[in-house]
N, C-alpha and C positions, 0 to 999 in steps of 0.2 A: 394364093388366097390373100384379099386384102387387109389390112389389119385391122382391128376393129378399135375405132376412136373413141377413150372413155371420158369423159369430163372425170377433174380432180376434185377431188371430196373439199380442196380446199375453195376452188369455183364454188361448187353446190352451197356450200355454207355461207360463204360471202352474199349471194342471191338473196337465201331463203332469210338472213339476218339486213339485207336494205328493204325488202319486202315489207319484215315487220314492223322498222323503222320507219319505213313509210306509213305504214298504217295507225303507228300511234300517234303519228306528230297531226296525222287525218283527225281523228277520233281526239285529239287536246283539241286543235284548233275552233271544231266544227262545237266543241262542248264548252267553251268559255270566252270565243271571240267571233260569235255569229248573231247575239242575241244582240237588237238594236233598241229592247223598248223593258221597262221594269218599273212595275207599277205596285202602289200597295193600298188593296182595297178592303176596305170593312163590309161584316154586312150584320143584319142585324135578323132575328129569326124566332119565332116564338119567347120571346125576352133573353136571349142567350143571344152573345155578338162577338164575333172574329174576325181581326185583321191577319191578313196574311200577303208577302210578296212573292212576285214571281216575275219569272223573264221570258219575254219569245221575240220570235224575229217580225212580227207586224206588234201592230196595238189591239187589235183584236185577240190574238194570241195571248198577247199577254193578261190582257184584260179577264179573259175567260178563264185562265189558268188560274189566277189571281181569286178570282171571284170562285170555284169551284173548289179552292184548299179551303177557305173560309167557311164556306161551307158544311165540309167535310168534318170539319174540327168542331160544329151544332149542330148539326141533322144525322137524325138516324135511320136507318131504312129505307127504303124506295119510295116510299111516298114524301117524307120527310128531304128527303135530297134532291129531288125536281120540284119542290114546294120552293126549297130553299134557291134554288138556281132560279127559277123565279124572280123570285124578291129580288128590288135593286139595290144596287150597296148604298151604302150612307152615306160613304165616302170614299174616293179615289183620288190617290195621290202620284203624279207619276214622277220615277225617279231618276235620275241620274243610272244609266244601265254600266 
């Protein structure tokens, strides 16, 4: 009978430890060196007004994100929060990402 081939536990660990390694330098890189655009837009809203910044990888992206925290931070409710998405900002600044 042929003998049966185990992998060594010290194999197994080395794998499942580059695996995870791999996966967090994935998950840094992909979270602080992907975003090409940051922008910080005001808006202004039933007399209540917020600037906020944000990052993404188009200007669109950013722009919307940007504009939707500012938001978030004066409007209240659903009708209040598409009222306010709406509205165009005051101002937009773009920054240095």
């Amino acid at each position: 009978m042929p003998a049966e081939k185990k992998e060594s536990p010290i194999a197994v660990r080395l794998v499942i430890t580059s695996l995870i390694a791999v996966a967090l330098v994935y998950i840094f890189y992909t979270s602080f060196f992907t975003h090409r655009f940051r922008v910080r837009v005001c808006v202004s809203y039933h007399g209540a007004s917020s600037c906020q910044v944000a990052l993404g990888h188009s200007r669109h992206l950013a722009l919307r994100a940007a504009h939707d925290l500012a938001c978030s931070q004066i409007a209240y409710g659903r009708a209040g929060t598409i009222g306010c998405q709406d509205t165009p900002a005051t101002s937009v600044t773009w920054l240095k990402p």
